[in-house]
C-alpha positions as CSV (number, residue, x, y, z in Angstrom):
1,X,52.7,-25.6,-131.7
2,X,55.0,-23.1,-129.7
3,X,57.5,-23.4,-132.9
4,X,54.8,-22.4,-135.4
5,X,53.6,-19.5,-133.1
6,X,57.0,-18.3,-132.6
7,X,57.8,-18.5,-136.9
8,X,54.3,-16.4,-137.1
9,X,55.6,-13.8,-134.7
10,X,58.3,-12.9,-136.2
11,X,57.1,-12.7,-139.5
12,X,54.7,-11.0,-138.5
13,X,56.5,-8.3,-136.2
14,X,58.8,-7.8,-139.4
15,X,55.8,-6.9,-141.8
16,X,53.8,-4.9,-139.2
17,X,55.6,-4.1,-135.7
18,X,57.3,-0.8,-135.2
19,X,59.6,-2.8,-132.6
20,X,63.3,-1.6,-132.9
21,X,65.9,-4.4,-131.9
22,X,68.5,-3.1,-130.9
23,X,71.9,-5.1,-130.9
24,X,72.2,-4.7,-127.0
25,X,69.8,-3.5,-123.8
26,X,70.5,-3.3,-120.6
27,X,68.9,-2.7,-117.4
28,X,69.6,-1.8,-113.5
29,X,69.2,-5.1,-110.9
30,X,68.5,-4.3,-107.4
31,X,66.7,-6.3,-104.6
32,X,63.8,-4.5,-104.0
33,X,60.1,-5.3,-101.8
34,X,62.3,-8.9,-101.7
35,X,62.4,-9.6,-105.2
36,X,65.2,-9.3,-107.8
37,X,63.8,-6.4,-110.3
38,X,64.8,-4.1,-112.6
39,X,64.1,-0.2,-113.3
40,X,63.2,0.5,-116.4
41,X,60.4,3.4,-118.1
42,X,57.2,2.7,-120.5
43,X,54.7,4.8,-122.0
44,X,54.6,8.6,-123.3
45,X,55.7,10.5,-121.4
46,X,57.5,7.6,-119.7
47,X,57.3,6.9,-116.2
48,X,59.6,5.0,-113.7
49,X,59.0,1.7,-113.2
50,X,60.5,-1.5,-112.2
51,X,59.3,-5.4,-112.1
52,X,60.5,-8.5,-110.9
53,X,63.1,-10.0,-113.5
54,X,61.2,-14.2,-113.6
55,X,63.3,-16.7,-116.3
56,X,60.9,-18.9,-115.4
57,X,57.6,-17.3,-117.2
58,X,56.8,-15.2,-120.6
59,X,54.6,-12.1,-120.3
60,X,55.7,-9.1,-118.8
61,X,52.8,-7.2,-117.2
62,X,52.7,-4.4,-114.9
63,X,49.4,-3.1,-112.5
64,X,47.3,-0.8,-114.7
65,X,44.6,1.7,-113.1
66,X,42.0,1.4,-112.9
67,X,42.9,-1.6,-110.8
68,X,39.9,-3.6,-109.5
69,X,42.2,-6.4,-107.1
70,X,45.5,-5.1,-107.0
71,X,47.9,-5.2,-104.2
72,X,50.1,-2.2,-102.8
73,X,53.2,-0.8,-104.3
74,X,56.1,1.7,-103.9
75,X,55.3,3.7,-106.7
76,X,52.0,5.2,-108.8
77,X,50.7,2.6,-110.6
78,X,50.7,2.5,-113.9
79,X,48.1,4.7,-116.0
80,X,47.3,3.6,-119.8
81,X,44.5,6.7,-119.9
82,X,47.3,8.8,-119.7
83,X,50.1,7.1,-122.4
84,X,49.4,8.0,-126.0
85,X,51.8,5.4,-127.1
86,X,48.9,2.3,-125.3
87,X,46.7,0.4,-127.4
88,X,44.7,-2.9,-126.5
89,X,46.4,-6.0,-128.8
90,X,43.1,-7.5,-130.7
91,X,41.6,-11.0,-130.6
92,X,42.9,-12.3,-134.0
93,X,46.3,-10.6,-133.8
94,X,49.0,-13.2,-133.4
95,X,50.4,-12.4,-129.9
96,X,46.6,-13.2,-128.5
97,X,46.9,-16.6,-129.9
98,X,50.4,-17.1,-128.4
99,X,49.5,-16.7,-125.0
100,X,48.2,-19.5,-123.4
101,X,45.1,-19.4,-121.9
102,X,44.0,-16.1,-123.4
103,X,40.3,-14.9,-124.4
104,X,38.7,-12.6,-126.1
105,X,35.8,-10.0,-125.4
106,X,32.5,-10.4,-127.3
107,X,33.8,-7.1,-129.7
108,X,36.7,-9.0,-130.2
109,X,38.4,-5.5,-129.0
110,X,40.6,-6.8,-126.5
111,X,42.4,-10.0,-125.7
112,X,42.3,-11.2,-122.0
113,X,45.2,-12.9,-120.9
114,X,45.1,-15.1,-117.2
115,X,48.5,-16.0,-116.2
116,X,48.7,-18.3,-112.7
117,X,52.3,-18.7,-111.3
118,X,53.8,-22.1,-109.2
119,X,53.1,-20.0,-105.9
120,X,49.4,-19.5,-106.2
121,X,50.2,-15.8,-107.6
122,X,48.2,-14.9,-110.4
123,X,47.8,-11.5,-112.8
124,X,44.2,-11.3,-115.1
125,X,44.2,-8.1,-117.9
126,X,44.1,-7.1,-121.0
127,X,46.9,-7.8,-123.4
128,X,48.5,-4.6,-124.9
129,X,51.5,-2.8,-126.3
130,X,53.2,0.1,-125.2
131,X,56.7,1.7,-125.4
132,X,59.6,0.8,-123.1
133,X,62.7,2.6,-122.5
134,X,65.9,0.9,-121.4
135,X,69.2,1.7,-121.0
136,X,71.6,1.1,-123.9
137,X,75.5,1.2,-124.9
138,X,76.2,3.1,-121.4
139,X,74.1,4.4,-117.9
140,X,73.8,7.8,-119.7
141,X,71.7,6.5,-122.9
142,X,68.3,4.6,-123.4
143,X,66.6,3.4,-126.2
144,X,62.9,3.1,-126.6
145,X,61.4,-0.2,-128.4
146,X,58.0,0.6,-129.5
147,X,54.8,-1.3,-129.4
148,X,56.1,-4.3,-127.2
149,X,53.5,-7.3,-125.8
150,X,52.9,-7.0,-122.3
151,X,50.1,-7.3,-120.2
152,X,47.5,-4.5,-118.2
153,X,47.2,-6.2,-115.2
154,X,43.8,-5.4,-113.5
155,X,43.1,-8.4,-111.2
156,X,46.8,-9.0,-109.6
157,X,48.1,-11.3,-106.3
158,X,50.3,-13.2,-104.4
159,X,50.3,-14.7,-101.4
160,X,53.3,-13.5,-100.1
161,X,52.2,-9.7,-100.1
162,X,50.0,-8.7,-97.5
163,X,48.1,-5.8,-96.6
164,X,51.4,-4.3,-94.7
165,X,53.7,-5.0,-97.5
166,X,54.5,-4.4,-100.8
167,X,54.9,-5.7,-104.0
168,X,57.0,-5.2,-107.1
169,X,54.9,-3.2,-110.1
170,X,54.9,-5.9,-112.3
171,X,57.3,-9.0,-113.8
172,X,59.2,-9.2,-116.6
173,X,59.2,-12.4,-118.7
174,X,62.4,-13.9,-119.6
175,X,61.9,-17.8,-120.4
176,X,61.9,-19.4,-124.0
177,X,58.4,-19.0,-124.6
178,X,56.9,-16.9,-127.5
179,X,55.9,-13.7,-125.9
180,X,58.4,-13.5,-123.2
181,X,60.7,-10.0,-123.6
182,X,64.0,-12.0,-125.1
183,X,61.9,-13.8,-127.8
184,X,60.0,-10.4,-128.6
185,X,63.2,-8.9,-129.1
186,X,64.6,-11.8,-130.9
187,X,67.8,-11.6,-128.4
188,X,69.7,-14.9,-128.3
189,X,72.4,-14.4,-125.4
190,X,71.6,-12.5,-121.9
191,X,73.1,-12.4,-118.8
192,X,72.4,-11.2,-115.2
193,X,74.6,-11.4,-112.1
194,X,72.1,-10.9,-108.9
195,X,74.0,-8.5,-106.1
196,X,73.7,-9.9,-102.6
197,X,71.2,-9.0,-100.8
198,X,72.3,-7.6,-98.1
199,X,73.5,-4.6,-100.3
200,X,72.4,-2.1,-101.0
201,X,73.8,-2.2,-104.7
202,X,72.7,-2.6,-108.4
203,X,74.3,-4.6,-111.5
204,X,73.2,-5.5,-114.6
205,X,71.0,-7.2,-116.6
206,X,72.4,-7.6,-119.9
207,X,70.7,-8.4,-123.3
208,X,72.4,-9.1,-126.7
209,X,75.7,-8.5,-127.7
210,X,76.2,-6.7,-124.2
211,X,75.6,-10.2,-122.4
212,X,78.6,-11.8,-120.3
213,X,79.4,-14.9,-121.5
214,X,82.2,-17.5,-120.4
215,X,84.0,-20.2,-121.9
216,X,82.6,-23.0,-119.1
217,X,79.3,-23.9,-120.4
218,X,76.6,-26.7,-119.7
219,X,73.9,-27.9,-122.1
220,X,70.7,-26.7,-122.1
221,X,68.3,-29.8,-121.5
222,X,65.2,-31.0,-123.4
223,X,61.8,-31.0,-121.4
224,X,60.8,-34.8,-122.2
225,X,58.7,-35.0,-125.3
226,X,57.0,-31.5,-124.1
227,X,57.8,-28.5,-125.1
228,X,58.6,-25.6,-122.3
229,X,60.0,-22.3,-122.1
230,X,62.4,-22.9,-118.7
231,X,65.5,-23.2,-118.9
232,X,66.7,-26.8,-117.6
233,X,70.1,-27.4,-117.2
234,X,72.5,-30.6,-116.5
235,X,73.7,-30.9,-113.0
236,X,76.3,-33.5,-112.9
237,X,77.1,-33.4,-109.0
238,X,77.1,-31.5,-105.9
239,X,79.9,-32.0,-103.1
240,X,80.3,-30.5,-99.4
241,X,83.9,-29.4,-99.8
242,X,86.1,-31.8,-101.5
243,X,84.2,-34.4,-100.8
244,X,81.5,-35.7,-103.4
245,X,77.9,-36.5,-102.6
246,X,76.8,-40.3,-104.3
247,X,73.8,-39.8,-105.1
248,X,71.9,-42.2,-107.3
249,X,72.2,-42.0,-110.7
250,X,69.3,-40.5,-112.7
251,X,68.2,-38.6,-109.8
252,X,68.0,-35.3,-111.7
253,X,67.0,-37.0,-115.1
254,X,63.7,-35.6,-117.1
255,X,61.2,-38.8,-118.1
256,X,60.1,-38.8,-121.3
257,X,56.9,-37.2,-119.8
258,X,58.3,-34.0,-118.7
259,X,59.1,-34.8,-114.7
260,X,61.8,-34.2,-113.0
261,X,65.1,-32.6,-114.0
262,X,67.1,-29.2,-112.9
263,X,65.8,-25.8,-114.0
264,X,67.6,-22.1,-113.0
265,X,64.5,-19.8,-112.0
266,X,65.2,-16.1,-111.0
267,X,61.2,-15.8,-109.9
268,X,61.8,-18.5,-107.2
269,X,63.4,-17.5,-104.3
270,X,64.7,-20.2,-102.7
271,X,66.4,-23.3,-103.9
272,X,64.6,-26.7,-103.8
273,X,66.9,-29.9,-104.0
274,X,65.1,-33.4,-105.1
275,X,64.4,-35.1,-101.8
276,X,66.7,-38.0,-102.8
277,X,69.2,-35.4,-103.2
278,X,68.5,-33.5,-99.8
279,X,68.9,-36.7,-97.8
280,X,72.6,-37.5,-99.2
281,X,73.3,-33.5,-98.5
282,X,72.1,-33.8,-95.1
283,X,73.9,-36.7,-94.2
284,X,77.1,-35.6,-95.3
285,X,76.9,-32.4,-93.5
286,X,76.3,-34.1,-90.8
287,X,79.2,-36.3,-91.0
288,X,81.5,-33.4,-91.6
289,X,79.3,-31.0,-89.1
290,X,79.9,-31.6,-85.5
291,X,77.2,-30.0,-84.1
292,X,73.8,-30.3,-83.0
293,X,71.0,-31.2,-85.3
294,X,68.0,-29.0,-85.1
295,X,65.0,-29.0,-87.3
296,X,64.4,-25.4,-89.2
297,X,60.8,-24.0,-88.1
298,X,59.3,-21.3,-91.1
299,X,60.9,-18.2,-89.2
300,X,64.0,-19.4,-89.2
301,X,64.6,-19.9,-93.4
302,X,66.7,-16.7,-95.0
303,X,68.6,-16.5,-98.2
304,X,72.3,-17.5,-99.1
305,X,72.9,-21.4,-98.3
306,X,74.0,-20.2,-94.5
307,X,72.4,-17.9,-92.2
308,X,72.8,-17.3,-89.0
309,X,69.3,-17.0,-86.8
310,X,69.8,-16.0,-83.5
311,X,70.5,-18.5,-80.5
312,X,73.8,-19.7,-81.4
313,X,72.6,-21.6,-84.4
314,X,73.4,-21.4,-88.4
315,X,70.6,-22.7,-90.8
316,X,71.1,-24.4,-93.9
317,X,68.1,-22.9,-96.3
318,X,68.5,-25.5,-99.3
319,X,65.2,-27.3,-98.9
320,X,64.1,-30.3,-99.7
321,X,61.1,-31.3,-102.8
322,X,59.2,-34.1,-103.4
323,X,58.2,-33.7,-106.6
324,X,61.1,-34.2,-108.4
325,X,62.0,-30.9,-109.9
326,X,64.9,-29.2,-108.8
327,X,65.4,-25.6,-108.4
328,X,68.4,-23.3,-108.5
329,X,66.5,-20.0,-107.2
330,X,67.5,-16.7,-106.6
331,X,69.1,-17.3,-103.2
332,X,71.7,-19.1,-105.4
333,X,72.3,-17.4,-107.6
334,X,74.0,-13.9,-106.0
335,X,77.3,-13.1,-106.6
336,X,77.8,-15.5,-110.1
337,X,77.3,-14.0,-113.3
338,X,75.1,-16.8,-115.6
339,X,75.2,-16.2,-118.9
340,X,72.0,-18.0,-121.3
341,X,71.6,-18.3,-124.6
342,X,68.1,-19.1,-125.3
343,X,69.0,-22.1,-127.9
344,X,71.8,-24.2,-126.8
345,X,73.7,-23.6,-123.4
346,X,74.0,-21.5,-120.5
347,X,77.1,-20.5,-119.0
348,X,78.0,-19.9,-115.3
349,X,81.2,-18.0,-114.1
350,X,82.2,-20.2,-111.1
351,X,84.5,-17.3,-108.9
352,X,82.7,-15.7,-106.4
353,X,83.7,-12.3,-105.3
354,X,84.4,-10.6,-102.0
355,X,81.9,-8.4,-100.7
356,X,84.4,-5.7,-100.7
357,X,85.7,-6.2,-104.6
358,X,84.4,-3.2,-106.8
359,X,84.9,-5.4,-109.9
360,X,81.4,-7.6,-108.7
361,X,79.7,-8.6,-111.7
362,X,81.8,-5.9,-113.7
363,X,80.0,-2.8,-112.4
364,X,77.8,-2.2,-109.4
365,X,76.3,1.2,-108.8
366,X,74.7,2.4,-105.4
367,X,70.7,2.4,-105.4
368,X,69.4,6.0,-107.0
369,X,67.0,7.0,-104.2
């Protein structure tokens, strides 16, 4: 089904779509309201914008006004009244049939998409197309890709954001799946290299021929019998310095059903090891750890895989799952360039750099206030 939706949207962006694809985008990372996003500009005129970069979902959708349960953010939210580049995407156009879960208004006008995320966050509105503008070739130039799927977001949450904080504009979709932004664009290869975040520091999220690839690769895994747009990858092994953790063979395997198995998620913050996993991890450090054992409470879980809380003690915030997924979130990922290619494998360079070294991920840039 997702195969035969994908062949249809690309014939049918070819015939009819005024969508230029470029041979490489880019855009600025930063940690920002405690998410990974990137800035970016859509409509005409364009605006400023940014949205939480998620590998682990499709449609890119920002808040639109008027907004009827939105929550707060840094910036205006996003107008369509006012963009003469806007227009609704109609019930029997292809995209509407794509996304999953989508209906339609009794004029057939307007297709309503209802997207409802792993953490109980949700985003309800109409989907539409507008123009984009990115950066491309260097900081200096952008490129505009017209008429590109996204969705008007009028009925937006998640639990996380209060009614003292705030939230990112929107998300931007980079699984496998039909109407995420690297399949609209028809990129195969992108890469992204998440600063610490404890800097205040941008780097880049790299699409096309512009992505950083290296030579150590590991196969991209298939979902079961299912079909998914995440990208699940083989882990072989974990170890607590040189010293190799035995855990049970087939611990990270998929069943034939779709359970289990190792995906990389930017749109999860933390990383959650299989339990199995966990309890080999644990003991080891343990064994090699010296210290006193105490049990983290809620307050005291941060990001990197150390963090010191206060009151001479050091948390370990890799945490545990029982449902058999795990995942390599965000938290992981700083300071490693991945490299995916939406087909086959994705690549991870293993050095990590010194907070100090101006060649992090290539090229870091302070954060434009």
């Amino acid at each position: 089904m997702i195969l035969s939706l994908q062949r249809s949207l690309d014939r049918y962006n070819h015939y009819t779509s005024n969508i230029v694809v470029p041979n490489n985008v880019r855009a600025p990372i930063s940690y920002r309201t405690s998410e990974y996003v990137i800035s970016f500009r859509v409509g005409t005129p364009a605006v400023d914008t940014y949205a939480v970069i998620d590998t682990g979902s499709d449609l890119t959708w920002l808040q639109c006004k008027p907004c009827h349960n939105c929550y707060n953010q840094e910036i205006p939210m996003f107008d369509p009244r006012k963009s003469t580049s806007y227009a609704k995407v109609g019930c029997e156009d292809v995209r509407c049939k794509a996304e999953r879960g989508s209906t339609c208004d009794k004029d057939g006008s307007s297709c309503r998409y209802n997207l409802h995320y792993g953490d109980s966050g949700h985003s309800q509105g109409i989907l539409s197309t507008e123009t984009f503008v990115f950066q491309y070739d260097s900081r200096s130039a952008n490129i505009s890709i017209l008429e590109l799927a996204f969705g008007c977001g009028y009925d937006n949450g998640f639990p996380y954001i209060t009614s003292q904080r705030v939230g990112a504009p929107g998300l931007i979709g980079l699984s496998r799946d039909p109407l995420s932004l690297i399949s609209l664009l028809a990129f195969d290869h992108f890469s992204h290299c998440l600063v610490p975040m404890t800097w205040n520091k941008t780097s880049l999220l790299r699409f096309g021929l512009d992505a950083i690839m290296t030579k150590d690769t590991t196969p991209m895994m298939d979902y079961g019998n299912l079909t998914t747009g995440a990208f699940y990858v083989l882990l072989e092994g974990i170890s607590v310095g040189e010293r190799g953790l035995h855990i049970p063979d087939g611990t990270f395997d998929i069943t034939a059903d779709g359970v289990g198995g190792v995906i990389i998620d930017t749109g999860t913050k933390y990383t959650y090891l299989h339990l199995v996993a966990h309890v080999f991890l644990i003991a080891e450090l343990e064994a090699q750890i010296k210290l006193d054992y105490v049990p983290p409470s809620p307050e005291d879980i941060f990001p990197n895989v150390w963090e010191e809380v206060g009151d001479s003690k050091i948390c370990l915030t890799l945490l545990e799952t029982d449902d058999g997924l795990t995942i390599i979130g965000a938290q992981q990922l700083q300071n490693v360039n991945v490299g995916s290619t939406i087909s086959a494998v994705v690549a991870c360079q293993q050095h990590r750099f010194a907070a100090n070294d101006t060649q992090f991920c290539n090229e870091i840039y302070p954060i434009m206030s």
